[in-house]
C-alpha positions in Angstrom: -35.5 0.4 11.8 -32.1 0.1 13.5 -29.3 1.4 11.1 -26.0 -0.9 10.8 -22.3 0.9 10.2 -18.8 -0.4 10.0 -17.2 0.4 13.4 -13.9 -1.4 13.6 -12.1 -5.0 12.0 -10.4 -6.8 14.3 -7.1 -8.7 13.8 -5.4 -10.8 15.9 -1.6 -11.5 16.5 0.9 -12.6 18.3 2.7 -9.4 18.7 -0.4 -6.5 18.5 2.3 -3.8 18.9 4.6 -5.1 16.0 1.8 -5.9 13.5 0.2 -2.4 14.6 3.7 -0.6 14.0 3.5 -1.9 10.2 0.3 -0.7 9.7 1.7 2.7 11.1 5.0 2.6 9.1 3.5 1.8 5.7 -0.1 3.3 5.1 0.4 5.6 8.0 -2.3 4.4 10.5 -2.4 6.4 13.9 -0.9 3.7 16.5 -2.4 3.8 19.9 -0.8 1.8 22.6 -3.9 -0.3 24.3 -5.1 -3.5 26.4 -7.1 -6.2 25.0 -10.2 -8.0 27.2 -7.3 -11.0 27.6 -5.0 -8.3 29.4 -2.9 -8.7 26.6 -1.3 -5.9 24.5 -3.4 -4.4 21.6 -2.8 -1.7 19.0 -5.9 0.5 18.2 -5.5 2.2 14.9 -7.6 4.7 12.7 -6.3 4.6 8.9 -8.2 7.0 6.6 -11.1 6.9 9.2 -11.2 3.1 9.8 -10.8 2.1 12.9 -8.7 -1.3 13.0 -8.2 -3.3 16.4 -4.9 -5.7 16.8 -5.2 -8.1 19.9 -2.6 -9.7 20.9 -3.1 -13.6 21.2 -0.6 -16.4 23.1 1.3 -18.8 20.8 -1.3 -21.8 20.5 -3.7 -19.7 17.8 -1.7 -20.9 14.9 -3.8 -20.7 11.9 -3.3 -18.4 9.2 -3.9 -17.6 5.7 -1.3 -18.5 2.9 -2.4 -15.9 0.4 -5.3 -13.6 -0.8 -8.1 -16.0 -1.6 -7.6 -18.9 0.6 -9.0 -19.0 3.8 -12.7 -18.9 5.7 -13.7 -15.6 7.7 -11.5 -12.5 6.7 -10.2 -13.4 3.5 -8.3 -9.8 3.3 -8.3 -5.9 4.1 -9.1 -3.2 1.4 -7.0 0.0 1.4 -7.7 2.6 -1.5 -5.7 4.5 -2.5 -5.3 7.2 -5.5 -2.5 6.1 -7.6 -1.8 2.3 -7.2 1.6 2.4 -9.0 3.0 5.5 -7.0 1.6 3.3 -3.9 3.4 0.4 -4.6 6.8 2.4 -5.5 6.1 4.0 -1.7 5.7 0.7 0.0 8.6 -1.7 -2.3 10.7 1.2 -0.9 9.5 0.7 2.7 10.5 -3.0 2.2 6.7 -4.4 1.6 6.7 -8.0 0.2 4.3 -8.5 -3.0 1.7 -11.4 -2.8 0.1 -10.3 -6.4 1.0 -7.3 -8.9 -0.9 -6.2 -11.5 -0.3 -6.2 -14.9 2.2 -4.0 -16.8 0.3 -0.5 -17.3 -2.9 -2.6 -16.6 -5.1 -3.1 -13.7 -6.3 -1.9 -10.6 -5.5 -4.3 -7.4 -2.3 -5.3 -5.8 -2.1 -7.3 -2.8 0.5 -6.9 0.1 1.9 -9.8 2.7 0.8 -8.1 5.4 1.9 -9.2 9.6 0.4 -12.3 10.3 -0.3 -13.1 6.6 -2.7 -11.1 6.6 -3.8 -10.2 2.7 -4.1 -6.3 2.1 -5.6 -5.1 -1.2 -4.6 -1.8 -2.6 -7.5 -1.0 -4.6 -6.9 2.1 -7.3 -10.5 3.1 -7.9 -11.3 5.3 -11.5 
């Protein structure tokens, strides 16, 4: 029987480098310059072992999600991490913009505005 793994997610932008250097700046993905199939830039990243792809894509792709929740095909990206309220000290101080907060001393998920509007999860895991 063939056996199936994750390999990469693939995003796509209008400025790859830009939306890659985010990714780099607040959850400290490795950034590596690149060249999509287009010929267009592309920023190839590996964040906690995830490899994540950005293509860059020319003005006329314009559709885009306005929130966690509330589009077809990737709805959202899931980063864990150990301690969600020290995580979202660490990224309100790197200038992050909050699309949802949990609860005062309760829950588990917060969700970033991430380049692109794309939706990232931080997921606190017991």
């Amino acid at each position: 029987m063939t056996a199936y793994h994750p390999h990469h997610v693939h995003l796509m932008s209008h400025d790859a480098m830009a939306a890659g250097a985010y990714y780099e700046r607040m959850f400290g993905a490795e950034l590596e310059p690149s060249q999509g199939a287009n010929g267009l830039p592309r920023a190839n990243l590996m964040l906690g072992g995830q490899k994540i792809l950005i293509s860059t894509v020319t003005e006329e792709i314009t559709q885009t999600a306005s929130g966690p929740h509330s589009c077809l095909g990737l709805d959202h990206l899931g980063i864990g991490v150990d301690d969600l309220h020290e995580a979202i000290a660490d990224l309100e101080a790197k200038g992050a913009e909050f699309l949802r907060r949990p609860p005062p001393g309760k829950g588990r998920i917060a969700f970033v505005k991430g380049p692109d509007s794309v939706s990232i999860e931080l997921v606190q895991r017991p």
